[in-house]
N, C-alpha and C positions, 0 to 999 in steps of 0.2 A: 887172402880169402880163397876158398878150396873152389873148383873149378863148379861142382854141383851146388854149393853156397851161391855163386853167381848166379846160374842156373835158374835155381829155387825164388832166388831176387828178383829176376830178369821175368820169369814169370808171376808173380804177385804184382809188377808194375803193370802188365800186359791187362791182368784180370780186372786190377783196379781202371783202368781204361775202359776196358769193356763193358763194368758194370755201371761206370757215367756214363758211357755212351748208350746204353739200354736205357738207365734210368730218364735219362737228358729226353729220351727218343721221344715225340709227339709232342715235347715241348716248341712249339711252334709259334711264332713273331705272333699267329691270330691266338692261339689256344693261351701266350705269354699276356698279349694286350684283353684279351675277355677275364682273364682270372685279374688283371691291375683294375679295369672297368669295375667288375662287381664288389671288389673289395671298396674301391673308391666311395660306388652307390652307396654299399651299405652302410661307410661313414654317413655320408650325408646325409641317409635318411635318420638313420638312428639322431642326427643334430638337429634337422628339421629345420634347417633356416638357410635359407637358398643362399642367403653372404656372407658365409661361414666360409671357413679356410678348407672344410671338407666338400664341401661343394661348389668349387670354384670350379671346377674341369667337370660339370654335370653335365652341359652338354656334349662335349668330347666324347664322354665317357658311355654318353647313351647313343650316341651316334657310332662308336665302337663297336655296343653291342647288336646293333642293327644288320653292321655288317659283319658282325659273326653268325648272326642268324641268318643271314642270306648266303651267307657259304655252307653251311648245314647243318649247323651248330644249334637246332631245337631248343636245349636247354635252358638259353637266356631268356625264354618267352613271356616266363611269369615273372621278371624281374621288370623286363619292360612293357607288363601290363599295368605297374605302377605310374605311367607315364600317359594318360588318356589324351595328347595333345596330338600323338602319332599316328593320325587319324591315317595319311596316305602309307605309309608302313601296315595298319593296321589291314587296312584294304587289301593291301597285296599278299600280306599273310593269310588269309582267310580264304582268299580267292584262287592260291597256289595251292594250298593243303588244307581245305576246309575239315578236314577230320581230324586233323592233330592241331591246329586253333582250338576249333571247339573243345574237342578235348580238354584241353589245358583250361580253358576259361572254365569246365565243370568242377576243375578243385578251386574254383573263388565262391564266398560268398555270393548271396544271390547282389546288395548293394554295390559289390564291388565289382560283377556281372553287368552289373545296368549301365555303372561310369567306362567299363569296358566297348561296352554295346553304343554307348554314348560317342566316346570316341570313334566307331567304326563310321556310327553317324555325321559325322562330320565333325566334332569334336567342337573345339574354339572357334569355329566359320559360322556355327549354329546348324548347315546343314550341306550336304556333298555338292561340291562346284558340276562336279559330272552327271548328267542325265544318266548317260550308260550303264555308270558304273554302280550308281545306286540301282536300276532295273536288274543287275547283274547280282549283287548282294542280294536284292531283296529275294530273288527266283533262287538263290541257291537255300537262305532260311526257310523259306517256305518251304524248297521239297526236299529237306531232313526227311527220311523215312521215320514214320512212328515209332518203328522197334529200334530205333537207334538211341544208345545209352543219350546221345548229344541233342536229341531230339526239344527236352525243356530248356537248354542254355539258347538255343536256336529262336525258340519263341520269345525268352524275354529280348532277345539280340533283334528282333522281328519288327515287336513292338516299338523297339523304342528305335530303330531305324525309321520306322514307316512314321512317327509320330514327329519327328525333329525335322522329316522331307516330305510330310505333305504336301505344303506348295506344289512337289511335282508332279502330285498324279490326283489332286485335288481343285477344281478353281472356286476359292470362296468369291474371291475379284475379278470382275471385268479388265481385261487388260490395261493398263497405262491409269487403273483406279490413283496411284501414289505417284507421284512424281517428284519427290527430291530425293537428294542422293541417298537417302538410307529406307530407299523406296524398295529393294531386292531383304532387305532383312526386315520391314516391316511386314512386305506380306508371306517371310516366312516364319518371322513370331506369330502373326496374329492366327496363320493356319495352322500351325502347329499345335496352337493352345485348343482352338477350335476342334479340331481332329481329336485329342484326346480327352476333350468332351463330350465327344459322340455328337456334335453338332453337323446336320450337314446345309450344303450351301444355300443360300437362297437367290442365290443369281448361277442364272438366268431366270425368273418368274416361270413356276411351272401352267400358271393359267391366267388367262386380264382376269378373270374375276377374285385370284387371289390376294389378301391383303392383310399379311404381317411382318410383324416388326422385332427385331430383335435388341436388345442390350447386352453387350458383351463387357467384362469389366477385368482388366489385366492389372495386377496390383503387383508391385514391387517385392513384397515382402509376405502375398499372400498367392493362395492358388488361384487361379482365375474361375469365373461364373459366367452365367448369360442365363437371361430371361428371354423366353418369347413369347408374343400373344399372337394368337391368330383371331383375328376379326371373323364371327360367321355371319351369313346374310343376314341374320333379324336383329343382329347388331351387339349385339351381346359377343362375349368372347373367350375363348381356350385360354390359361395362360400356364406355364412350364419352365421350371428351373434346374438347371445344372450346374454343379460345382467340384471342383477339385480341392482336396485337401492339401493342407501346405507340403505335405509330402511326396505332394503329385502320385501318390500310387493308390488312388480310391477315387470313383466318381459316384458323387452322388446325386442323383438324379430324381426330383419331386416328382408327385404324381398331378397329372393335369386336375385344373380346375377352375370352375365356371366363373367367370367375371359378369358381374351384369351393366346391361347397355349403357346404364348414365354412369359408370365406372370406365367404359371403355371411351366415351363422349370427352369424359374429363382428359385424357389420357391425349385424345384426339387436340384439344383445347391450348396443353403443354408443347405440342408436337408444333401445329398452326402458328403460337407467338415467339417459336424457333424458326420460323420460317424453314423448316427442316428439308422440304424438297428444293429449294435454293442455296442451299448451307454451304459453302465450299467443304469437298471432301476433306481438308488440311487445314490447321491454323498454324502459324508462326511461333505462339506461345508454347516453348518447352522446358522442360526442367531433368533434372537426375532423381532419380527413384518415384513416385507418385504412381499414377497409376494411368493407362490409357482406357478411353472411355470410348467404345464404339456403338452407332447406333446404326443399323440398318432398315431399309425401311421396303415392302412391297407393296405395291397397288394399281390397279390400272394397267398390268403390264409393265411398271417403270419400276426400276429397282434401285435403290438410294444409299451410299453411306457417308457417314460423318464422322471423324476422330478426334477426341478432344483430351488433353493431357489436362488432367484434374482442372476440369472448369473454373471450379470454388477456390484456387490459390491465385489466380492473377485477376488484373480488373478486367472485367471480361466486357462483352457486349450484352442488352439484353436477349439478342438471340442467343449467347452462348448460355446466359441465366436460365432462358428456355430450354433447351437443350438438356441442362442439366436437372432442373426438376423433373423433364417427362423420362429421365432415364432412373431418378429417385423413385419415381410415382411404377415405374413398370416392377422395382423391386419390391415396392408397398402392395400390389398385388399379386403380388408371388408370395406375400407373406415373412418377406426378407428385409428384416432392417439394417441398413445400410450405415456403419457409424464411420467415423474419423473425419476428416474436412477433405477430403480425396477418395 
């Protein structure tokens, strides 16, 4: 082999080197493990069945991409908006670069926006363990400037923050109202439903001469409602209904109207053979899916509630039998028929 033949060889080895090591370049252990990640995800999602052979390493795989997004690696962000459980990822995302979060959640649908916004809310907890941090999200959605493209993703993200954490900056309950242990997530279901009813509180009594009562009605498999009557002096009475569609994204809300005195008497009659201002807030009998039955009560200055998981499916007492017709009878004047045995 002639001396330039070597040469010529000698450099096509060199070049071919060089151009894997060009090529190779920014192939990086993170940029190596987000590209094995995503491709992972995408099996699994495309199989859709979390005990599949494709999504055995899902969690790994999302916690990988976590931390490629924390190195500064943007990209994965709408990959892991399919993941609405990453409620404290979510947080800190939003909080470090709130204009390129928001951004990114403007190319989701709006449904897909809400379970986004859902997660920021707290996700699977039902609602944020942090005072702060919720006071801290909520000031930053609110002051989106209006001329900002991010400005509507910001609102629904708003909404549905402020609705899943009322609890914290709402009191529908007197302090230490619940006392067993699923007493921190009963009064943040029960306010949260409240709140995006446009219901607001009745305690503390805004005056001793005021005196109404509410029915709130949380159903497993439907939207929740609430009736209230307000008692006026000649006895006679207002009464008003609000409901949520199963969709939870419509409230509908009746227009008040007059109940007369021996209606509101009768009503009174149901309330008295509940022994209702005596009732314990709590009864023991629970069950899985049905429906929680709240009644609140004002008068005198004293303000009342009582919770009852579907009265009509266990052997009740006859106050709980009371209890549950004047919550019947508050829907029969609201013009609301009330069907299924829960």
């Amino acid at each position: 082999m002639s001396l330039r033949t070597s040469v010529c060889a000698l450099v096509l080895v060199v070049a071919v080197a060089f151009m894997a090591a060009v090529l190779s370049y920014g192939q990086t252990p993170l940029t190596t493990k987000r590209d094995k990640a995503l491709e992972r995800i995408k099996a699994c999602l495309r199989r859709n069945e979390v005990s599949s052979r494709e999504c055995k390493h899902l969690n790994q795989d999302v916690g990988n991409l976590v931390e490629v997004y924390r190195s500064g690696d943007k990209s994965v962000l709408p990959t892991l908006f399919r993941f609405t459980y990453l409620t404290d990822f979510y947080d800190e995302a939003l909080l470090s670069d709130p204009e390129g979060f928001l951004t990114a959640m403007t190319h989701l649908p709006l449904k897909e926006q809400q379970e986004v916004a859902a997660g920021i809310a707290g996700g699977l907890t039902f609602e944020l363990r942090d005072v702060d941090r919720f006071k801290a999200i909520r000031a930053l959605l609110a002051n989106v400037p209006e001329t900002s493209p991010t400005k509507p993703v910001a609102e629904v993200s708003l909404r549905v923050v402020e609705t899943k954490n009322a609890s914290l900056f709402v009191n529908y309950f007197p302090p230490g109202t619940f006392t067993s242990r699923a007493a921190n997530f009963q009064v943040a279901w029960y306010s949260s439903d409240m709140y995006q009813l446009g219901e607001m509180p009745l305690w503390p009594p805004s005056s001793v001469n005021e005196k109404t009562f509410r029915f709130t009605y949380l159903g497993a498999f439907t939207g929740p409602k609430a009736v209230t009557l307000t008692v006026l002096p000649d006895g006679s009475g207002k009464v008003k209904m609000t409901l949520l569609h199963e969709s939870r994204e419509q409230v509908k809300s009746e227009e008040l109207s007059t109940v007369p005195e021996d209606r509101v008497s009768d009503f009174s009659e149901n309330l008295n053979r509940a022994h209702f201002w005596e009732m314990p807030t709590e009864s023991q009998h629970r069950g899985l899916d049905g429906a929680e039955w709240i009644m609140e009560g004002v008068q005198d200055g004293r303000y009342h509630i009582a919770v009852r998981w579907c009265p009509n499916l266990y052997e009740h007492s006859p106050e709980d039998a009371a209890f549950a017709d004047a919550a019947r009878f508050l829907f029969q004047l609201a013009g609301h028929k009330h069907s299924g045995s829960c």
